[in-house]
C-alpha angles and dihedrals in degrees: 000000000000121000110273109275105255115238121207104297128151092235114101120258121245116246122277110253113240108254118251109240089249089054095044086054096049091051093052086052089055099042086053093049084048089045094048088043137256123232097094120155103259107239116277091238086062095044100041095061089071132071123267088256080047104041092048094052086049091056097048092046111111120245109242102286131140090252113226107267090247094049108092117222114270117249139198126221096271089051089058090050089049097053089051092052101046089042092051089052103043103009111050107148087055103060090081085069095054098051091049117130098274077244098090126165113256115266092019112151117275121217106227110208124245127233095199097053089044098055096042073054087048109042083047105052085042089053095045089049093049098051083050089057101052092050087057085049095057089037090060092046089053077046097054089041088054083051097052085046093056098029084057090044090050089052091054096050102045088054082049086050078048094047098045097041083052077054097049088049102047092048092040084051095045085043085049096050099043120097132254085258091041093058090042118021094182086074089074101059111121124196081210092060103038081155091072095047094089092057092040092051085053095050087056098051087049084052098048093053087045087058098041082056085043081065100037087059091056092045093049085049096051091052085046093052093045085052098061104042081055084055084049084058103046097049079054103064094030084065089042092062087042093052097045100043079052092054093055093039079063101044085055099056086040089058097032086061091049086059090051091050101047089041097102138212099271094051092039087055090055097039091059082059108046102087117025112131122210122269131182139268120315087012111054083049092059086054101040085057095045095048081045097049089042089054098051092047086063103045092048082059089050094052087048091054093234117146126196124255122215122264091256087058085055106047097089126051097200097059112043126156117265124290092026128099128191116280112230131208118224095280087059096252117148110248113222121216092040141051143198124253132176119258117185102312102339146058119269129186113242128205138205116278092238090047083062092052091047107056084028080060083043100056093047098068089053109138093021116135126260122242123170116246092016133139105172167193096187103024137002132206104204103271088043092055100046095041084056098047094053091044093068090055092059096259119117110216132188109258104239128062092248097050086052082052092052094042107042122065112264110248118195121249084248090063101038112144133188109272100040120122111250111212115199140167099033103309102307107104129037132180137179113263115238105181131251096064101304144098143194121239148145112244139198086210098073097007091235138107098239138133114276122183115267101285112240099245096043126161128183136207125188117233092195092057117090104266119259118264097240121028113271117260111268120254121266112257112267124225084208086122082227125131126208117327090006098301110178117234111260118286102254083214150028114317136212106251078208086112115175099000096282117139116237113288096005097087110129116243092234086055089067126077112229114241090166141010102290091357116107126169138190103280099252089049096045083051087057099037091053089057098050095046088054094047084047095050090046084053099049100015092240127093122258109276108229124183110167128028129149122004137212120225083246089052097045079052091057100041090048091048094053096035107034092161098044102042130070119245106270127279094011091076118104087228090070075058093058094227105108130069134189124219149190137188104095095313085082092066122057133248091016116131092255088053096045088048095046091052088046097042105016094093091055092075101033098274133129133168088220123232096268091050091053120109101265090025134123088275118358115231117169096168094053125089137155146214124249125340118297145205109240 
């Protein structure tokens, strides 16, 4: 990813880097097509794959050229209705302006349209969508299991239909080959041997009932039959739901990517900063610079007047879009999924639309809490982040790190691009590629979304790409030591509660993870906590009673202040940790049988009621436990 475009500072600007030969002839090739003009028609083959609403914003999209200062940026259809929407949130008194007759008098005051207000419209409708999304996708998963059911039901009927029509058979073959007699034993009374009625009469009741059960067979088969032609019908319409939830899971991502490629730099510069959440010391300076170096990227396209072309548009190296040429790795191969444009006087590589709304959606979650297993939007574990941040780009991706791996085309280390999804340790973390070394990622090391440096044994795999036809090979197992999304091996000793590098007391509430209404943890602890309060409420069929987490410097203040005897002094408790928690109950009174589960279960799950809180012990605390092993 280039350097971020300098704005006017007073700081001096580092030196421009001497151009490679390949890039020097690349931009030659582009200043000629600019020179020659380009606003050539883009081939048939490229505009026909689209659909007719696609194919006319392509057209009207603008080759890469730095676009005159009076000249607005061009939009497509979902960029108006963002502008609207943003306007009409933030913006009110000017919406009379927008909707003003296009006849406006000269010199009338022109609303010039926030990107602010755009992105908050943006990040809004993407994340509606995507939750939309997601239900469809649960509700296709209830629809396949009602087809397994019914495909399984129609099975079983159709072998019950076998087994009754061998039945029939048998019965119709033993009725062909009997006698006359046989059939009808009546036929053989004689008047000249009245001694054999008796036995005859008896046949024949034996050979009515045979018949009545004759009957009886081809009955059972009909309704067989009829049953499973009802199963046939109801794997019918079961499909049907399947196929057409399907249908309208696929209309949506569809729309949702048209989103992501109408979105905008601009928007896209203020989307990658609406989130972030602070983190502390070295790291939140990582982030700040790769939210900083993102956003400059885009701006120095935007001045450029480069906007980006779909993925679609970017697949094949040998048809780009005019104005573009293929973007090539060190050994001079072209690089599918991106291209090169010029930007002031230089190349510059050039990603999908909906690859800038991805690692814009990305960066935006920065200092935001892990949480295994999940995908946002208030905490992330490193499948779940990266399968987010593609969604609202309008790709549906696996949930786990090794499933991304199975499902993306493999890319080698030497055309790795900002935006691909880098698989380590085995295949059990990913995270998204931003350039310089570096990627974004949620870890189970430090349980935040943050930027970490490029992992030795990285592999990459490119979202924008088609899909490859059979599932990529999984990784070879790592001897890293590591666990899923980079999770250390277990300290063999005491531990510092300093996490993350807050102070007691002075850790962010978006920085917690919830485990209860009003209740929040440290997310290693939440994780655990969520565990043991499952297993207790398995043992005594009620959830776990909590009535103090995490507090804040201003509530260890209070509670000190009212129970100066009971709380701890400010900033030195482990609930300004947030790593202790107090219950009730049962578990807050000794020797109870929620007490006497929690001593023999709790560490399992992480949990102790520490020495001093034991009963005997300095200050008796049976309703306070913590989480791990700490230092004192």
């Amino acid at each position: 990813m280039p350097a971020p475009r300098t704005t006017a500072s007073p700081r001096t600007s580092a030196p421009r880097r001497e151009l490679t030969p390949r890039e020097a002839e690349a931009l030659r090739a582009l200043l000629a097509a600019r020179a020659a003009g380009t606003a050539t028609a883009r081939p048939a083959a490229r505009t026909t794959s689209a659909g007719k609403k696609k194919t006319a914003r392509k057209k009207a999209r603008r080759a890469p050229a730095r676009r005159p200062a009076s000249a607005p940026p061009e939009r497509g259809p979902w960029r108006t209705r963002l502008l609207v929407v943003g306007l009409a949130t933030l913006l009110v008194p000017a919406v009379s302006v927008l909707l003003a007759p296009a006849t406006s008098a000269p010199g009338s005051a022109t609303v010039v349209p926030d990107p602010a207000g755009l992105a908050l419209a943006a990040r809004s409708t993407l994340l509606q969508d995507a939750d939309a999304y997601r239900r469809l996708q649960a509700e296709i998963d209830g629809r396949r299991a009602e087809l397994a059911t019914a495909e399984a039901a129609e099975l079983a009927a159709r072998a019950a239909v076998a087994a009754e029509q061998v039945t029939v058979g048998d019965v119709a073959a033993d009725l062909y080959r009997a006698s006359a007699t046989g059939r009808m034993p009546v036929l053989g009374l004689e008047a000249t041997t009245p001694g054999t009625t008796s036995g005859v009469l008896q046949l024949q009741a034996l050979a009515d009932r045979a018949a009545v059960e004759r009957e009886a067979v081809v009955v059972r088969a009909q309704r067989t039959e009829a049953a499973a032609e009802a199963a046939a019908a109801r794997v019918a319409r079961a499909q049907a739901a399947v196929d057409a939830a399907t249908a309208q899971a696929r209309t949506l991502l569809a729309s949702v990517r048209e989103t992501a490629d109408d979105l905008g730099l601009d928007v896209a510069a203020q989307l990658a900063a609406l989130d972030t959440v602070p983190s502390a010391g070295a790291q939140q300076q990582r982030n700040a610079a790769a939210l900083q170096r993102w956003q400059g990227y885009l701006a120095e396209l935007a001045s450029a007047g480069i906007e980006p072309p779909s993925a679609a548009e970017l697949t094949d190296p040998a048809a780009l879009p005019a104005g573009f040429s293929p973007a090539l790795d060190a050994a001079g191969q072209a690089v599918p999924g991106v291209a090169w444009a010029v930007a002031g006087n230089r190349p510059v590589t050039v990603l999908p639309a909906e690859t800038v709304a991805a690692v814009s959606s990305a960066l935006a979650q920065a200092g935001r809490p892990y949480a295994e297993g999940s995908a946002g939007p208030d905490a992330y574990d490193c499948g779940g982040l990266t399968a987010a941040s593609w969604l609202l780009a309008g790709y549906d991706l696996p949930a786990t790190a090794a499933g991304q791996w199975a499902a993306a085309t493999v890319v080698p280390a030497s055309q790795m691009q900002v935006g691909d999804l880098v698989v380590s340790d085995g295949g059990q973390d990913v995270a998204l590629y931003l350039g310089s070394g570096e990627v974004l990622g949620a870890s189970a090391a430090t349980y935040r979304v943050g930027v970490h440096p490029l992992p030795d044994d990285a592999r990459a795999v490119r979202v924008t790409l088609p899909a490859p036809a059979q599932p990529n090979a999984p990784l070879p197992a790592t001897a890293s030591g590591r666990g899923a999304c980079g999770a250390l091996p277990a300290p063999a000793g005491p531990v510092s509660p300093a996490w993350g590098g807050w102070a007691n007391g002075r850790i962010p509430a978006e920085a917690l993870c919830s485990i209860a209404r009003g209740h929040a943890l440290r997310c290693d602890a939440a994780a655990g906590y969520a565990a043991l309060a499952s297993a207790y409420e398995a043992e005594f069929g009620t959830p776990l009673c909590i009535t103090d987490s995490y507090r804040s410097m201003a509530a260890q203040q209070d509670a000190f202040r009212r129970k100066p005897a009971l709380a701890a002094v400010p900033g030195t408790s482990n609930h300004g940790w947030a790593l202790a928690v107090d219950l009730c109950g049962g578990v807050h009174v000794a020797g109870t049988a929620q007490w006497t589960w929690m001593t023999q279960n709790a560490g399992r799950f992480g949990f102790v009621n520490p020495d001093w809180a034991r009963p005997g012990g300095e200050k008796p605390e049976p309703w306070h436990w913590e989480f791990g092993d700490l230092l004192d």
